[in-house]
Biopython code that builds the backbone (N, CA, C, O; Angstrom):
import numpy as np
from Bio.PDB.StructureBuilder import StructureBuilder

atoms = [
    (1, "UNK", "N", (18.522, 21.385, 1.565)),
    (1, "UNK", "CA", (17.721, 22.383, 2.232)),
    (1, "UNK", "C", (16.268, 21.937, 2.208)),
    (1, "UNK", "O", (15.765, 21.509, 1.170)),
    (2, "UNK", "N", (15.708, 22.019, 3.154)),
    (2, "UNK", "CA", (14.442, 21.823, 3.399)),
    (2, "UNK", "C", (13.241, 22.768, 3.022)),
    (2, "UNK", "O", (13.281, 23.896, 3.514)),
    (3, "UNK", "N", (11.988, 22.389, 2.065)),
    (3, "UNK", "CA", (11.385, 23.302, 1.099)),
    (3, "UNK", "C", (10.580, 24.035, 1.964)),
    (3, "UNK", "O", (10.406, 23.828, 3.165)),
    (4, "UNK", "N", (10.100, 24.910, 1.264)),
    (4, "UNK", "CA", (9.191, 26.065, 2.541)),
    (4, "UNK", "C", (7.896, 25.332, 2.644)),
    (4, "UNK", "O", (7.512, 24.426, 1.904)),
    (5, "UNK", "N", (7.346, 25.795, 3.554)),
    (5, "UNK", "CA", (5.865, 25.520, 3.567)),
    (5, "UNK", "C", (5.047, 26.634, 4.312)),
    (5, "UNK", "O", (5.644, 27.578, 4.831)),
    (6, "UNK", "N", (3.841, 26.536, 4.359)),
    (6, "UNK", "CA", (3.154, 27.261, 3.949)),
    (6, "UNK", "C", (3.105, 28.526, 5.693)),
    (6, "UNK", "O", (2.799, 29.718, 5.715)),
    (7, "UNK", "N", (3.412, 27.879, 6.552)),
    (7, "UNK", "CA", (4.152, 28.134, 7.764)),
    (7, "UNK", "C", (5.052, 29.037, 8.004)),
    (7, "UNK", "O", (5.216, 29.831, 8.931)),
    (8, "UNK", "N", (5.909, 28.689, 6.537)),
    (8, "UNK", "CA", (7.357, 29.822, 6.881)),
    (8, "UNK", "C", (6.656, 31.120, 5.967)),
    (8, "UNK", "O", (7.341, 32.125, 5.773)),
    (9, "UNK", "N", (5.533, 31.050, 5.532)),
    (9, "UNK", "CA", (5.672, 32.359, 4.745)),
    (9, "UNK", "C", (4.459, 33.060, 6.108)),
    (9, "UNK", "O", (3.568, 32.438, 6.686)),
    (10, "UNK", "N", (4.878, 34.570, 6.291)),
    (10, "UNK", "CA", (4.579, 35.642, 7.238)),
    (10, "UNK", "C", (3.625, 36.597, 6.530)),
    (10, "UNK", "O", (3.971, 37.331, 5.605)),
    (11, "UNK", "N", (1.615, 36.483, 7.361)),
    (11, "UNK", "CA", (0.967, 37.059, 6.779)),
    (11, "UNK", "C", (1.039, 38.335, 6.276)),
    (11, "UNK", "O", (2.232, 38.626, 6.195)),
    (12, "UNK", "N", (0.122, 39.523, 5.779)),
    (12, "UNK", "CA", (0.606, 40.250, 4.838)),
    (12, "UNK", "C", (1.238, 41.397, 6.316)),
    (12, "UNK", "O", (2.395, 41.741, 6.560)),
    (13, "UNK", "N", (-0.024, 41.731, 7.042)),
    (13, "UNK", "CA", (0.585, 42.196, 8.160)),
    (13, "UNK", "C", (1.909, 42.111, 8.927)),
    (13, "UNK", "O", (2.363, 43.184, 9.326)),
    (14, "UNK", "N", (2.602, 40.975, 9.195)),
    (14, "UNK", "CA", (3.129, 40.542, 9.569)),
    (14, "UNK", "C", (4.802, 40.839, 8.818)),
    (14, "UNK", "O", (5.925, 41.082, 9.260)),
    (15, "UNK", "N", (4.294, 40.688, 7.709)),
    (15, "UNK", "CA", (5.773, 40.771, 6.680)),
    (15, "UNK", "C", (5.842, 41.970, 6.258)),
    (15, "UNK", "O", (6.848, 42.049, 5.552)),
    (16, "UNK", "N", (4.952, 43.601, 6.350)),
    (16, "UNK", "CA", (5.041, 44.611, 6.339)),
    (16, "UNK", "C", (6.174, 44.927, 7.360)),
    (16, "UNK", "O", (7.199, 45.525, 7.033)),
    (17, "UNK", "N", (5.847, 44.366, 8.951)),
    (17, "UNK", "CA", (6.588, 44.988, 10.079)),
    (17, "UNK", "C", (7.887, 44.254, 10.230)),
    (17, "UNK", "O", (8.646, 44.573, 11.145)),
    (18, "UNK", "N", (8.235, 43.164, 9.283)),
    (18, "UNK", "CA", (9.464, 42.726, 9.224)),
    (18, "UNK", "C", (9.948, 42.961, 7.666)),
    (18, "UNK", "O", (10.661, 42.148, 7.080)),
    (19, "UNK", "N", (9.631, 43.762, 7.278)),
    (19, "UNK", "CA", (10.058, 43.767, 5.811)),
    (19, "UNK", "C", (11.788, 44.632, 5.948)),
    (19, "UNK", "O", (12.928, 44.174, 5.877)),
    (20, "UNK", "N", (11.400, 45.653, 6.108)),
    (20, "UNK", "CA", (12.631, 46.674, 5.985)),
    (20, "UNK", "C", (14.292, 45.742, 6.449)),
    (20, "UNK", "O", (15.394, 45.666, 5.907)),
    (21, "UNK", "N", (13.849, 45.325, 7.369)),
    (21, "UNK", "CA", (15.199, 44.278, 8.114)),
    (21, "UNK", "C", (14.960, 43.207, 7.510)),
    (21, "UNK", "O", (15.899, 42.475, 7.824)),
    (22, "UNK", "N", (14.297, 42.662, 6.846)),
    (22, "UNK", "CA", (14.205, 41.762, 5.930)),
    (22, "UNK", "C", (14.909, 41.209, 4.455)),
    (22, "UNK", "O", (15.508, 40.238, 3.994)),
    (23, "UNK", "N", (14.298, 42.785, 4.005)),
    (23, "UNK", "CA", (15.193, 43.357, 2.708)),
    (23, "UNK", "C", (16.602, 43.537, 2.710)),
    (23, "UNK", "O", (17.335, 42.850, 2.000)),
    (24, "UNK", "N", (17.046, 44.482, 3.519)),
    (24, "UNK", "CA", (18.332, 44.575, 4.323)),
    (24, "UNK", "C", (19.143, 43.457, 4.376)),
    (24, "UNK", "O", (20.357, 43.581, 4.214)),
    (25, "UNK", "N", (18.413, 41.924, 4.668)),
    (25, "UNK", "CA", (19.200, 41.060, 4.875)),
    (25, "UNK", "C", (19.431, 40.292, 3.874)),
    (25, "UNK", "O", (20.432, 39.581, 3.787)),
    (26, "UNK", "N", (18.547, 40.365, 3.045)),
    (26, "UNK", "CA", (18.319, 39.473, 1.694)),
    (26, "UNK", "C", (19.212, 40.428, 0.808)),
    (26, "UNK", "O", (20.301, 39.855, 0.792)),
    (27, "UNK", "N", (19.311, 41.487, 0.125)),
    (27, "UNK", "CA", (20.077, 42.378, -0.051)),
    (27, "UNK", "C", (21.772, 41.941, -0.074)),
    (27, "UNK", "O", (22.439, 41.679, -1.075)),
    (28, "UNK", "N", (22.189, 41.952, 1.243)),
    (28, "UNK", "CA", (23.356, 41.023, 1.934)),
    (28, "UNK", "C", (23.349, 39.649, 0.789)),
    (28, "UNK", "O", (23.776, 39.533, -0.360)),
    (29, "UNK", "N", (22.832, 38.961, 1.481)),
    (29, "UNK", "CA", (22.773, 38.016, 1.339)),
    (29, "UNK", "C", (23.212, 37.730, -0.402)),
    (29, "UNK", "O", (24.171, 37.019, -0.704)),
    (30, "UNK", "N", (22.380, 38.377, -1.366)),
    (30, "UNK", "CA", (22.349, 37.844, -2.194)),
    (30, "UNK", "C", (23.784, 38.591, -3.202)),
    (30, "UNK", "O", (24.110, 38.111, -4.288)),
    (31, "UNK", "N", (24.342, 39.554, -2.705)),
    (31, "UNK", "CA", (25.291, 39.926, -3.042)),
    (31, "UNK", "C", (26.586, 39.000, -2.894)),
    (31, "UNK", "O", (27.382, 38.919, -3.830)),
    (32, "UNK", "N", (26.768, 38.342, -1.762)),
    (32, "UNK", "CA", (27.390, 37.182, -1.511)),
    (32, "UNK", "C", (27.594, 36.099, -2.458)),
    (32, "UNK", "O", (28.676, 35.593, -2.758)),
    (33, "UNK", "N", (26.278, 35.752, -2.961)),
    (33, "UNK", "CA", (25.823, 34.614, -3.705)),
    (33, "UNK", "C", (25.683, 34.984, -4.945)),
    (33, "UNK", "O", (25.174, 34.105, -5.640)),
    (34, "UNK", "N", (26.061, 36.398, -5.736)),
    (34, "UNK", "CA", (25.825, 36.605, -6.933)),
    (34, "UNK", "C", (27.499, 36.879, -7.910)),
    (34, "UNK", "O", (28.417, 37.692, -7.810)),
    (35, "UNK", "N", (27.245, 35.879, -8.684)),
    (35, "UNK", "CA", (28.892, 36.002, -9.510)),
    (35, "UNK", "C", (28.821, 36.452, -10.920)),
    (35, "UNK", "O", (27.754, 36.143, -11.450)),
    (36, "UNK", "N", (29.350, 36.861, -11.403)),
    (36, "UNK", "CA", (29.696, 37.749, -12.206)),
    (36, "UNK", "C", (30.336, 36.947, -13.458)),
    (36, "UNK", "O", (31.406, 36.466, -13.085)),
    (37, "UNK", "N", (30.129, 36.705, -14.493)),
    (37, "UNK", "CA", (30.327, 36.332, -15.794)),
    (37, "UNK", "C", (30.724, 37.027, -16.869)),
    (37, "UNK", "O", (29.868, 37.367, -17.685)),
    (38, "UNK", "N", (31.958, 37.334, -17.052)),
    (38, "UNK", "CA", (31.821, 38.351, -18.344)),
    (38, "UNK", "C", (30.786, 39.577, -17.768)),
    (38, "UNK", "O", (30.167, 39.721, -16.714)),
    (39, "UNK", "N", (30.927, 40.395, -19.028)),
    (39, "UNK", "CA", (30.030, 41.846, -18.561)),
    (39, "UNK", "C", (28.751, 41.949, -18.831)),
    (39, "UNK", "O", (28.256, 43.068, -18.691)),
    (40, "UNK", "N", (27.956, 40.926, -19.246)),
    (40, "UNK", "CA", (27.012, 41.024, -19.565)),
    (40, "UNK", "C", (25.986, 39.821, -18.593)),
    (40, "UNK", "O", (24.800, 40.032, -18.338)),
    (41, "UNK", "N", (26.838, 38.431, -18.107)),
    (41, "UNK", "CA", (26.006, 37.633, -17.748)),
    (41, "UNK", "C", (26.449, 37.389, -16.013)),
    (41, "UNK", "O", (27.521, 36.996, -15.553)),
    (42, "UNK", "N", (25.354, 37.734, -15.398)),
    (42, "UNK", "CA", (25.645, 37.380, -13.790)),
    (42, "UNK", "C", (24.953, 36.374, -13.152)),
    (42, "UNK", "O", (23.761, 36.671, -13.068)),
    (43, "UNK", "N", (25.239, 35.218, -12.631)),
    (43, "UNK", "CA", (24.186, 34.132, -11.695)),
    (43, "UNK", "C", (24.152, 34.635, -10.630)),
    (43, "UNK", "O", (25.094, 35.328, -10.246)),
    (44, "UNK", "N", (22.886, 34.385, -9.752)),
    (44, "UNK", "CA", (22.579, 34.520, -8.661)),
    (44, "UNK", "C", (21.904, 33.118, -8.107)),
    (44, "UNK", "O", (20.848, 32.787, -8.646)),
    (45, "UNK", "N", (22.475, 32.217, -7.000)),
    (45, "UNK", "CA", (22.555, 31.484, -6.765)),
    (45, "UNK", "C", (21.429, 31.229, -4.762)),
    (45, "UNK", "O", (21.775, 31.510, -3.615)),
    (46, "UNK", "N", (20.161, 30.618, -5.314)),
    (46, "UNK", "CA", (19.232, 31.034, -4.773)),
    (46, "UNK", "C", (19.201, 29.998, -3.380)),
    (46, "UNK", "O", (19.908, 28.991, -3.415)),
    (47, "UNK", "N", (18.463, 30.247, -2.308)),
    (47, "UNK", "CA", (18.559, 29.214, -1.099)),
    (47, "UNK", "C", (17.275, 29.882, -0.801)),
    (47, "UNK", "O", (16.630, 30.758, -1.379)),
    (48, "UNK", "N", (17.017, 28.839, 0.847)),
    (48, "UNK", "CA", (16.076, 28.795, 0.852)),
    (48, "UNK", "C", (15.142, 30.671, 1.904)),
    (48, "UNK", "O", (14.032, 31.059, 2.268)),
    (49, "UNK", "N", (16.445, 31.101, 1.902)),
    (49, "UNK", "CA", (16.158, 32.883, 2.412)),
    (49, "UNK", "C", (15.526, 33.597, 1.286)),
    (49, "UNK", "O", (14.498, 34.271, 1.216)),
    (50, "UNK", "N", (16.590, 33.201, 0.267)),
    (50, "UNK", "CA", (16.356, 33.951, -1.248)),
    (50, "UNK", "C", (14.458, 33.705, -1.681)),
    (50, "UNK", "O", (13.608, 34.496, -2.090)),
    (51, "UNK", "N", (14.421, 32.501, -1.401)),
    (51, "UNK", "CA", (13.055, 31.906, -2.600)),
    (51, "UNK", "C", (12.274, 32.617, -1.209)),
    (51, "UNK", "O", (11.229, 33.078, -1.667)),
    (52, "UNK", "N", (12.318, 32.896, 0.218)),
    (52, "UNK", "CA", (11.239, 32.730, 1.127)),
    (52, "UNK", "C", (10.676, 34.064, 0.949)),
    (52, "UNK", "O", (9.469, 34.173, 1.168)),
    (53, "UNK", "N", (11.688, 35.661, 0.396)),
    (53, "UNK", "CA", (11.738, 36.724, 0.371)),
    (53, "UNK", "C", (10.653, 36.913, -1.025)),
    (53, "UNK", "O", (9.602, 37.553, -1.015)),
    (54, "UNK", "N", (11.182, 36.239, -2.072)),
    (54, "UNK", "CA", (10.334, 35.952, -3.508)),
    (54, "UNK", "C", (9.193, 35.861, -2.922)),
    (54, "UNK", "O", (8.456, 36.846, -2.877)),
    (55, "UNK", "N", (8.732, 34.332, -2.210)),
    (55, "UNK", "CA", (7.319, 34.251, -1.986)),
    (55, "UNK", "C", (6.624, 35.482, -1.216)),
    (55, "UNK", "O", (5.439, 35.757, -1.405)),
    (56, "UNK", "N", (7.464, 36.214, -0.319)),
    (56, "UNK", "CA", (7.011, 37.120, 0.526)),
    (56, "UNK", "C", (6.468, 38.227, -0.557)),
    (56, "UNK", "O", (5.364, 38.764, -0.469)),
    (57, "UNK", "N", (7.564, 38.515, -1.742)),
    (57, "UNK", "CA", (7.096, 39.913, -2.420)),
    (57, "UNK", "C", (6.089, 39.914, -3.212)),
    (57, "UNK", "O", (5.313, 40.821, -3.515)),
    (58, "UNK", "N", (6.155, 38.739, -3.557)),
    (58, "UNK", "CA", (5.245, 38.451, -4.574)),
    (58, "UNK", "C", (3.429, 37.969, -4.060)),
    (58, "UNK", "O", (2.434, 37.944, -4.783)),
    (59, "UNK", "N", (3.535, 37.670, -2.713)),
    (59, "UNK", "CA", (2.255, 37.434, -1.645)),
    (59, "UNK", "C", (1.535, 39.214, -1.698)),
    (59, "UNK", "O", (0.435, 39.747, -1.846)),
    (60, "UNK", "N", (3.310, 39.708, -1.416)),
    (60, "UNK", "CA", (2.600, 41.295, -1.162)),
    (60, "UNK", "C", (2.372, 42.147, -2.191)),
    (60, "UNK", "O", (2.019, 43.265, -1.815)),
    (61, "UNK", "N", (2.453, 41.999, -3.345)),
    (61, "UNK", "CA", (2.756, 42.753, -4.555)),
    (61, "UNK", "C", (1.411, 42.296, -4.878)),
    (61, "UNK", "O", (0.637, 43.252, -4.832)),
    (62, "UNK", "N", (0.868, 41.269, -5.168)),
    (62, "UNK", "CA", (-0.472, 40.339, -6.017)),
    (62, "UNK", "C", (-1.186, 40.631, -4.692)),
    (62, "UNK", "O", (-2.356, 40.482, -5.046)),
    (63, "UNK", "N", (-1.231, 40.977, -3.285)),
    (63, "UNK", "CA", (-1.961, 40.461, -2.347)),
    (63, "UNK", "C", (-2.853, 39.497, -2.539)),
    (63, "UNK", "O", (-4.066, 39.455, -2.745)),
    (64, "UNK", "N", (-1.838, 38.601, -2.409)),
    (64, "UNK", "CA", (-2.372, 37.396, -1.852)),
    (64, "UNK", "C", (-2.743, 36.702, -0.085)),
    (64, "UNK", "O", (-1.977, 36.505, 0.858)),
    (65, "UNK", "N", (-3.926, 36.530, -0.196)),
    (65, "UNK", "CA", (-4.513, 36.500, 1.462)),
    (65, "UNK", "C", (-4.914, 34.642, 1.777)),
    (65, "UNK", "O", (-4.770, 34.035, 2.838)),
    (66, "UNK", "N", (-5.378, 34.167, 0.599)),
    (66, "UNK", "CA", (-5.766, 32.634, 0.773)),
    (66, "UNK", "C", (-4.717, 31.613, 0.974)),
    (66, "UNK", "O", (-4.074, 31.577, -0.076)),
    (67, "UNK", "N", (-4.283, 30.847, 1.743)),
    (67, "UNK", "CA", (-3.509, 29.508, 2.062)),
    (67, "UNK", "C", (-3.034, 28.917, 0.429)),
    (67, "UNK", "O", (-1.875, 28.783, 0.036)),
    (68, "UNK", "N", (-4.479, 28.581, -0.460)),
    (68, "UNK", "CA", (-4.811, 28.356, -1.725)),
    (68, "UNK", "C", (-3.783, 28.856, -2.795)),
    (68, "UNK", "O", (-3.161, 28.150, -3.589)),
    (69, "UNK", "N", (-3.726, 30.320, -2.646)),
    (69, "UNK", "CA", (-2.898, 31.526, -3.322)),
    (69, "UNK", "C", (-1.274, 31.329, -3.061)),
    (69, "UNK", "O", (-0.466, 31.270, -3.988)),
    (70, "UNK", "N", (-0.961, 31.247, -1.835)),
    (70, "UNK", "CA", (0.330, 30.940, -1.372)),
    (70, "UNK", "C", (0.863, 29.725, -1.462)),
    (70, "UNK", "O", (2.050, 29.571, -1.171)),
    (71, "UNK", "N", (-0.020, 28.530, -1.931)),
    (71, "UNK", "CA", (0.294, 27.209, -1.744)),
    (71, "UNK", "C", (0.574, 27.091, -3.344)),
    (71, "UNK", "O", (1.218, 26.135, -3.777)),
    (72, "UNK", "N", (0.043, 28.142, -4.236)),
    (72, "UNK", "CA", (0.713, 28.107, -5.642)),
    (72, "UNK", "C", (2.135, 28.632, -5.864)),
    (72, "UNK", "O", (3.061, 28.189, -6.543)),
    (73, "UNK", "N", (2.000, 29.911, -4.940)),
    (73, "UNK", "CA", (3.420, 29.861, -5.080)),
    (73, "UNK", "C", (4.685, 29.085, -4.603)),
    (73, "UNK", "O", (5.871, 28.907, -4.884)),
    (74, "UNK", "N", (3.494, 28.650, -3.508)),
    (74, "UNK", "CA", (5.102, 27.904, -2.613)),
    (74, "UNK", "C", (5.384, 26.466, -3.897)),
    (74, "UNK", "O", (6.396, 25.769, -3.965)),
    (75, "UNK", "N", (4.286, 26.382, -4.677)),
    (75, "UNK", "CA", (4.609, 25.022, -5.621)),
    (75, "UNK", "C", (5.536, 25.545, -6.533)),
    (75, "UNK", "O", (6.646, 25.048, -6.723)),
    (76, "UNK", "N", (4.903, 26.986, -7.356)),
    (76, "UNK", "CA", (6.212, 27.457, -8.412)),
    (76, "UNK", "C", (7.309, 27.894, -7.776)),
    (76, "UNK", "O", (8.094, 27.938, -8.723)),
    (77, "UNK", "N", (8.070, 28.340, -6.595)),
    (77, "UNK", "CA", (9.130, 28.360, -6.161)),
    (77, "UNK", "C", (10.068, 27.542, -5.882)),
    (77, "UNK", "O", (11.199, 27.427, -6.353)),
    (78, "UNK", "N", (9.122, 26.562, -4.496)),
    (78, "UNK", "CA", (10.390, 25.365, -3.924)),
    (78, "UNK", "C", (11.591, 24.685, -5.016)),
    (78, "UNK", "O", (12.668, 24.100, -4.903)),
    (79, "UNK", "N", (10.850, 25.069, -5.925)),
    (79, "UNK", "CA", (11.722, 23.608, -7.475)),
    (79, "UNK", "C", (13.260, 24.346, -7.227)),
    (79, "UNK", "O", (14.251, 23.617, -7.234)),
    (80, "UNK", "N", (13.399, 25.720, -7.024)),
    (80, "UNK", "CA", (14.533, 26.670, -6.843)),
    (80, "UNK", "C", (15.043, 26.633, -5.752)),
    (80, "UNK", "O", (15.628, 27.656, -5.394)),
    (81, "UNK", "N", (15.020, 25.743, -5.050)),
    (81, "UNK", "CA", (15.923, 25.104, -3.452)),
    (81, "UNK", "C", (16.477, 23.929, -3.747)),
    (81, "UNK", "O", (16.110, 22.790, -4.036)),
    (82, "UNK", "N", (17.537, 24.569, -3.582)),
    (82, "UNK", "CA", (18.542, 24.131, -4.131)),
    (82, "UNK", "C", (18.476, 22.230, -3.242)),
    (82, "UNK", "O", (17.977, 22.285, -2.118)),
    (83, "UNK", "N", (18.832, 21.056, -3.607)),
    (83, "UNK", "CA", (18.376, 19.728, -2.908)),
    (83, "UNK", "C", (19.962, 19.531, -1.694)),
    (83, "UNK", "O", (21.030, 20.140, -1.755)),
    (84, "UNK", "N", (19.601, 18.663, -0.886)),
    (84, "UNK", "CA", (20.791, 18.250, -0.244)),
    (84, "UNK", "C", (21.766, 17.399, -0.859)),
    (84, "UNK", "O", (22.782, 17.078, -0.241)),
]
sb = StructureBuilder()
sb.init_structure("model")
sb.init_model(0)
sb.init_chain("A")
sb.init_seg("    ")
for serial, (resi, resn, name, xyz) in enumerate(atoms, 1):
    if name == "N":
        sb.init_residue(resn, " ", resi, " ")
    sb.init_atom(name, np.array(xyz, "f"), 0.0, 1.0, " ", f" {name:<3s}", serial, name[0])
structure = sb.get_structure()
């Protein structure tokens, strides 16, 4: 999978008016991808929708507005995409 950049993440505006169908899909998504271990331990098994939604909440949660700001996260995330 190919890592995000700074491109795929949707300014704060922007990811407000796509959030709801956003969530919705990631939601989906990660239910798919989440397995179950015994009763106590569950993996959730991340791609590159999963980490793009992270950078999104976490842009909007900290509001983050600088290229600078987002280019840290996109560094602490990508490591969690998964390689080809």
């Amino acid at each position: 999978m190919t890592k995000l950049t700074l491109a795929d993440i949707a300014d704060t505006r922007a990811y407000e008016r796509e959030r709801p169908a956003f969530l919705a899909e990631i939601i989906a998504l990660k239910k798919q991808r989440r397995i179950h271990v015994g009763p106590i331990v569950t993996f959730v098994f991340e791609n590159r929708a999963t980490i793009r939604f992270q950078i999104q909440e976490m842009a909007r949660v900290e509001r983050l507005s600088t290229d600078e700001a987002i280019e840290h996260e996109l560094e602490t995330y990508n490591p969690l995409i998964p390689e080809p």
